[in-house]
N, C-alpha and C positions, 0 to 999 in steps of 0.2 A: 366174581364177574359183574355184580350190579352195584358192584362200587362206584359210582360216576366219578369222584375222583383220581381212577383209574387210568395214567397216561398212556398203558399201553391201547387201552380197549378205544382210546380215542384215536389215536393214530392208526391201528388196526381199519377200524371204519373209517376214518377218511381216506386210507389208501383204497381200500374197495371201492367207496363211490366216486372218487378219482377216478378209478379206472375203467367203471361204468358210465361213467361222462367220458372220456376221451376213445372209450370205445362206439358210443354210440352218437359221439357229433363225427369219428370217422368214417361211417357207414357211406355207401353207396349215394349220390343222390336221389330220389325217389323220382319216377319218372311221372308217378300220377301226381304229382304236386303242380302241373300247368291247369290240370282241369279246374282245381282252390282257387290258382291264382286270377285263371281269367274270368271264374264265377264272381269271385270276390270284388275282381275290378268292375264286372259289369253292373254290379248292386250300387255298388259305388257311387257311379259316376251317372248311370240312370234313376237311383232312390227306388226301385222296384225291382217286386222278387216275384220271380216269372214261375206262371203258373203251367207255362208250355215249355217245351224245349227251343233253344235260340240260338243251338250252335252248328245243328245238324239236319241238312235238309230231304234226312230219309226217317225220322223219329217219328211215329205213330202216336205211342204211350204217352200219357200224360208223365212229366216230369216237374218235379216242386228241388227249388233249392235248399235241402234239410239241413244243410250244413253252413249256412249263410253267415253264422256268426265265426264260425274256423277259419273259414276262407278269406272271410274280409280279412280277421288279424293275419292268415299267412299273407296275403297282399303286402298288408303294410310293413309288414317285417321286410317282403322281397323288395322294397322301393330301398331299402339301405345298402343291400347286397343278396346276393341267393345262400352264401354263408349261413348268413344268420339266421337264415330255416334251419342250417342244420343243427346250431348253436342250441335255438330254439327249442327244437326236437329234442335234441340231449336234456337240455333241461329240465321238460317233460317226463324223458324216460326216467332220469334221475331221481324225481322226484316221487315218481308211483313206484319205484323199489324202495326208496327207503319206507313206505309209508307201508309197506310190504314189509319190509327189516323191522320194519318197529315195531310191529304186531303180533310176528311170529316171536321176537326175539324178548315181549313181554311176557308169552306164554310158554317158553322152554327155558328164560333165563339162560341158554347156553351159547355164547358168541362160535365157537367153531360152528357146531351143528346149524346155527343160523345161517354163517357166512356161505357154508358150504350149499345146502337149500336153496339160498337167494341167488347164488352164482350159477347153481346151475337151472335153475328159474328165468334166469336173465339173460343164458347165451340159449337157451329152447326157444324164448321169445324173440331174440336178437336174429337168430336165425331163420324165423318164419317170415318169407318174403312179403307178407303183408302188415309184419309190425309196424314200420318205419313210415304205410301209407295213410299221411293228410291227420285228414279229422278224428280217423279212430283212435289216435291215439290219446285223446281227451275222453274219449269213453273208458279205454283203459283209466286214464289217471281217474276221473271220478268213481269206478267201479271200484278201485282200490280205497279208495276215501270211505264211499258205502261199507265195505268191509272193516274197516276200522271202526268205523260208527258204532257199528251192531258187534264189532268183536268186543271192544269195550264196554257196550251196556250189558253185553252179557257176561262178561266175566270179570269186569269193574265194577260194573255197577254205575260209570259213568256217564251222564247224557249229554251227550250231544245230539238229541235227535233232532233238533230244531234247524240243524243245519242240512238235515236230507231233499226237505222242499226248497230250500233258498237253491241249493247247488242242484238241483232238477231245473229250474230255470233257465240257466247256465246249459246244461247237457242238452235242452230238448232242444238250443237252437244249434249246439255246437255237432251232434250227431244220431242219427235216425237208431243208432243202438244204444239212447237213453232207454229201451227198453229192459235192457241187461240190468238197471236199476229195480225197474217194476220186478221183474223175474227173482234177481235175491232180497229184496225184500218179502216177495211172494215167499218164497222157498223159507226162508226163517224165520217169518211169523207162522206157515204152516206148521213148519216142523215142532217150536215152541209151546204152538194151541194145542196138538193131538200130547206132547207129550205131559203139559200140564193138564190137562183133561183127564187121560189115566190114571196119572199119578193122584189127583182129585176124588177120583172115583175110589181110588182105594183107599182114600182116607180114613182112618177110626179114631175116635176119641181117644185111645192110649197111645196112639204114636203117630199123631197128629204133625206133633214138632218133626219126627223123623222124615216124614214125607215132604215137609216144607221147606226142608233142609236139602232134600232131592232137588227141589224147581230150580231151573237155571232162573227162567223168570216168573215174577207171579202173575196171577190175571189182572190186578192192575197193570202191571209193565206191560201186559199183551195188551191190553186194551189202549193204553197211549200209542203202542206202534199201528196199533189201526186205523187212530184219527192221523197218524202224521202221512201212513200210505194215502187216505182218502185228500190229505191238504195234497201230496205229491202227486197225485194225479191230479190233481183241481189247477194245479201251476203250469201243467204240461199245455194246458191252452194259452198259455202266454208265448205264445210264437206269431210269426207273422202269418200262417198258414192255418192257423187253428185245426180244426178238428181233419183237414185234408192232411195233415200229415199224419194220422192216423190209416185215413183211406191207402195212404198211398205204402206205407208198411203191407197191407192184404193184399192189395193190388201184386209189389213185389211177388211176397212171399208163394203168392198164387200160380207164378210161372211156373210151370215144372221143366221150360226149355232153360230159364235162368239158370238152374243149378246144373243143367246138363254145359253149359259152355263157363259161367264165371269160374274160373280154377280158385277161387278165394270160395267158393261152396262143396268143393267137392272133397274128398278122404284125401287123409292126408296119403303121402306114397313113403310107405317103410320101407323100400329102397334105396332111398335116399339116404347115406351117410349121416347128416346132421340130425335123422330124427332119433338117431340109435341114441341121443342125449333125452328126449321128449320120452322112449321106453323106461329109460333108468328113473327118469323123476315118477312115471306112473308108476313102475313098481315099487319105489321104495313107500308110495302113495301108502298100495294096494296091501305091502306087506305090514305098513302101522296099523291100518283101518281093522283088521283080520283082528293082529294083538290085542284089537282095542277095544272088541265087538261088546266086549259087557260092559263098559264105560259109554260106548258111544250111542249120540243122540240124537235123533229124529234128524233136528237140521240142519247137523251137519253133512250127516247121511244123505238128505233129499239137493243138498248143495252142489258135495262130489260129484253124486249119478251125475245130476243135469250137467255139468261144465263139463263131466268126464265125454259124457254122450255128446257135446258140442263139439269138444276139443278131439275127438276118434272121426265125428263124421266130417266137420265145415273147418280144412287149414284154417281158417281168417280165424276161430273161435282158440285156437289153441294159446295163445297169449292170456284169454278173459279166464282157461285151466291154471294157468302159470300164475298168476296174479290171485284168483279169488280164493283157490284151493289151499295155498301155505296159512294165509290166514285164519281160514276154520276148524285146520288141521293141525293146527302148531302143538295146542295141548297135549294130543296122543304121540308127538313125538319127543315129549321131558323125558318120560322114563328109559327111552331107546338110546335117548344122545348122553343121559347121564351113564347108561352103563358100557355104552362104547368112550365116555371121554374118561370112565375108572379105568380101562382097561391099558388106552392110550398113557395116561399117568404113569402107571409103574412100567411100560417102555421107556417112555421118556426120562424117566427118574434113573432104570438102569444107565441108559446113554448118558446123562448128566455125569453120572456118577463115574462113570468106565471115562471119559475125557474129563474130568475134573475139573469141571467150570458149573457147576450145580449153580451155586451161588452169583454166578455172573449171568445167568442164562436170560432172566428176563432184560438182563442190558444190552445185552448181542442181541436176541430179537428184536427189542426196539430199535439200535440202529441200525440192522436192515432193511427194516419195514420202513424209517426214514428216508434209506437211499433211496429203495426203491421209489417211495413219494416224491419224492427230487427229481429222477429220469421222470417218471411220468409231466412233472409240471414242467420242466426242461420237450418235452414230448409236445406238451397241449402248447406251448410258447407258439409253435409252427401251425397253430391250428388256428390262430386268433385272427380275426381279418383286422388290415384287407389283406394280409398274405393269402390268405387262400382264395379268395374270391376270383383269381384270375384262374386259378385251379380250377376251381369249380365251373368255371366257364371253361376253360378246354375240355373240360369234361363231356360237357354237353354238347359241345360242336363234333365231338367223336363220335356220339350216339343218335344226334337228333340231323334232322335233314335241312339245316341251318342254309347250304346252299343251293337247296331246290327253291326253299322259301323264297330266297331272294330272286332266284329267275324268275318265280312266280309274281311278283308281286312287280319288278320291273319293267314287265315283258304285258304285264295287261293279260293274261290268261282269260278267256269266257269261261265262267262255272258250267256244268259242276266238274265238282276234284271225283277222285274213288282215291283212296288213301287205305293204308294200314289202322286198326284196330288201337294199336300201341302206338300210333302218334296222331290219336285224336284230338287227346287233349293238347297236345303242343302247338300244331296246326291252327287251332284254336284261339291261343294264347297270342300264336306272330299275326294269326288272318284274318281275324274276326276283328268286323263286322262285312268286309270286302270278300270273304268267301265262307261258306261254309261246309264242314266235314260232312263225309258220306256216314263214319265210324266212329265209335270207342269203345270204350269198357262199360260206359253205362248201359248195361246188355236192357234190363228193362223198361230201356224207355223204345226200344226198338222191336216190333213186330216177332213173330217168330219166319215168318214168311223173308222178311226180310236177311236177317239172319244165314237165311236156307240160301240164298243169293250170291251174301257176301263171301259165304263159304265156297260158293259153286266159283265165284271168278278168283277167289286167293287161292285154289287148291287147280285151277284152269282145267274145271271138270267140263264135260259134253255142255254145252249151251251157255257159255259165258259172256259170248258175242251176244247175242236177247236181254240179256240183264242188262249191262253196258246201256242198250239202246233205249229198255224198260226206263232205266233212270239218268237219261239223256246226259251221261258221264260226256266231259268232253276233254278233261286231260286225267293222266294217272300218275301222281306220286307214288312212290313203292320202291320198296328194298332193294338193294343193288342184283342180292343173292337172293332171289325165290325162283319158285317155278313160275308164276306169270310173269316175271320180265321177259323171263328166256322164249316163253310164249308170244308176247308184243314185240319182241326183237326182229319176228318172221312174218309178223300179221301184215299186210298190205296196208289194211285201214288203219293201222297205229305207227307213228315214226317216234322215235326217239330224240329228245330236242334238247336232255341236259344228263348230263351221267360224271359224279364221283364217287368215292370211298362208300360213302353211305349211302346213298339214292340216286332214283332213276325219275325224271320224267318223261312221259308220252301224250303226244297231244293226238287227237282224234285225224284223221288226214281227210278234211274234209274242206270247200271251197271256205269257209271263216276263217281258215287257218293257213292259209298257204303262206301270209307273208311271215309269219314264225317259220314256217315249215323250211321255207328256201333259206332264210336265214341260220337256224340253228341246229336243220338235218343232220343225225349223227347215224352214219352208216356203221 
């Protein structure tokens, strides 16, 4: 198998990451990619990076643009098409499995056991409704990079540590979970210092060698990754924001309402069908680590706990499980995959043999795994813009409220909106700087009081009407299908003025509004 002249193992992998490319530029659009793009255009086009919130005129919290350098690139990408985010995106994804494939599959040497791992690494990730959103995914791909970094010096012996600070520079403007950097590096010089520290301590003069021979690294090599951590945090002030994006990670994290409403913080739900794949990877996790207990080492152990404890409690974290854990763990799974692939062998060798084409088998495989590569690239043919671009905009006129926008923006509406949560950033992206949102996902830049508000008039609880007036709301875009339309459909002081497929608006029935009202009254 580490034959690199081997054309089956080449074809083998490209058909995988084929199919990881064409599976992951087909994905859904992401809906929180308007909030990127209209950040990224407002940096842009103003040369300042706001140290307030600028989009929504119920935000409290200080907010900082952590993601300033993501956003700009997805902007300029969405000026050629919306396509090519997702092209984009693929290629991202692509590129942080193989760099995933590479690592596990230099420490088991076993192409099934790899393929097998990685695939099902790739559809747990693929599946988690926040893999696919904006900036994270550059976390992802650099976390995966880190991982190689340090898999390789420790079990290569090869440095590349000098690239951990250059690509922190890179991360701390691309995503506020450059942290996930600091933390495995934390975790794997800890685990390395206590375990060459013991091993130290029991050294004796007769079996000196034997001990030395134990260190994954010596205390020189521990001592280099302490200056490169101390330069990689020393780079992390090379932001526009300096030491406030620090502030503003505590700030976060200090919410305790934050995690009660962001669904990207809370457990994941093992009810759900798609996680019964995220079970099977933990256990087969659980069941090498067990095998492995006298072989294994501090830091890899201290790596597991931590991503495992991320990826059980905060869905968003379970992807940073999927990506950092194959890497540190590839080692203890050589010995499991080579004596499940002896076993597969003499299956496969009776079958060979009982249909008598032994000697032709590795040919038939290969041209299968050809065809298949053919349909696939015949697949992605449909994928390539501008063919789909027109797609991908129908898409979004299904979903987004393309035609309340436009009443709104025709018709002169008086501020303020009160809007839905999930199309803040959109609202955003068509209305700004001409209106601004009530809402979005950025839960922490918004009060907890407020919050408590938003929920009382979307759920049309006892005192909705007070809020409304609190924040001198003067029309309402919202959902065709909620319970507050059905609520404003009967109010006196709200009339209805635009209503399709997707949305509804209500403007306040009050003397500013009568010439909309007679005009576009919808009984």
């Amino acid at each position: 198998m580490r034959d690199k002249s081997n054309f089956l193992l080449y074809v083998i992998v490209s058909w995988f990451f084929a199919m990881v490319f064409i599976i992951t530029a087909s994905q859904i659009f992401p809906s929180g990619i308007w909030r990127s793009l209209v950040t990224g255009k407002y940096i842009l086009q103003t040369k300042i990076f706001p140290y307030k919130d600028i989009f929504s005129f119920t935000a409290e919290n200080n907010w900082i643009a952590y993601s300033w350098l993501a956003e700009i690139i997805f902007y300029k990408i969405s000026l050629f098409g919306f396509y090519w985010l997702s092209l984009f995106r693929a290629v991202l994804v692509t590129l942080t499995f193989a760099i995933v494939f590479k690592a596990f599959y230099n420490r088991t040497e076993s192409l099934p056991g790899t393929l097998f791992i990685i695939l099902l690494s790739f559809f747990v990730s693929i599946l988690d409704p926040f893999f696919m959103d904006r900036a994270p995914l550059f976390s992802f791909f650099f976390v995966a990079i880190y991982g190689f970094i340090l898999s390789e010096y420790k079990y290569k012996k090869k440095d590349y540590l000098w690239a951990i600070p250059v690509i922190m520079v890179l991360w701390v403007n691309m995503h506020i979970l450059f942290v996930m950097g600091f933390v495995l590096l934390f975790l794997f010089v800890s685990g390395e210092l206590i375990e060459t520290f013991l091993l130290t301590k029991k050294m004796k003069k007769e079996n000196r060698n034997e001990y030395e021979e134990k260190m994954n690294l010596t205390p020189k090599q521990i001592r280099k990754l302490g200056k490169v951590i101390l330069w990689t945090f020393l780079v992390c002030f090379l932001n526009p924001y300096g030491y406030h994006l620090f502030v503003q990670i505590f700030e976060y994290v200090g919410k305790e309402y934050v995690y009660m409403i962001d669904p990207g913080l809370q457990s994941c739900d093992f009810h759900r069908t798609e996680i019964f794949l995220f079970e099977i990877l933990f256990f087969l996790w659980i069941v090498n680590l067990f095998l492995s207990l006298q072989t294994l080492d501090l830091a890899t152990l201290f790596i597991f706990l931590f991503f495992m404890h991320h990826g059980l409690h905060f869905c968003r974290e379970v992807p940073f499980f999927c990506i950092v854990v194959p890497i540190f763990l590839a080692p203890y799974f050589k010995y499991s995959f080579t004596y499940v692939e002896s076993k597969l062998k003499k299956i496969l060798k009776f079958l060979f043999y009982f249909f008598h084409f032994e000697k032709k088998s590795k040919t038939i495989i290969t041209v299968f795994l050809m065809i298949g590569l053919f349909i696939q690239v015949l697949s992605f043919k449909n994928l390539i813009p501008p063919f789909n671009n027109e797609k991908v905009k129908n898409f979004i006129r299904k979903v987004s409220p393309i035609g309340a926008i436009n009443f709104i923006e025709q018709n002169h509406l008086l501020p303020n909106m009160f809007n839905p949560m999930d199309w803040g950033g959109y609202l955003s992206y068509q209305l700004y700087p001409q209106y601004k949102i009530a809402a979005d996902y950025r839960i922490h830049i918004y009060s907890e009081g407020f919050l408590e508000d938003y929920f009382k008039i979307k759920k049309a609880r006892s005192g909705w009407r007070e809020v409304f007036d609190k924040y001198k709301i003067n029309f309402v875009i919202w959902n065709k299908e909620s319970c507050l339309t059905q609520v404003l459909m009967i109010d006196k002081n709200w009339k209805l003025v635009y209503n399709d497929k997707v949305a509804v608006v209500f403007i306040r029935n009050c003397p500013g509004n009568e010439a909309i009202i007679s005009k576009f009254s919808i009984n």
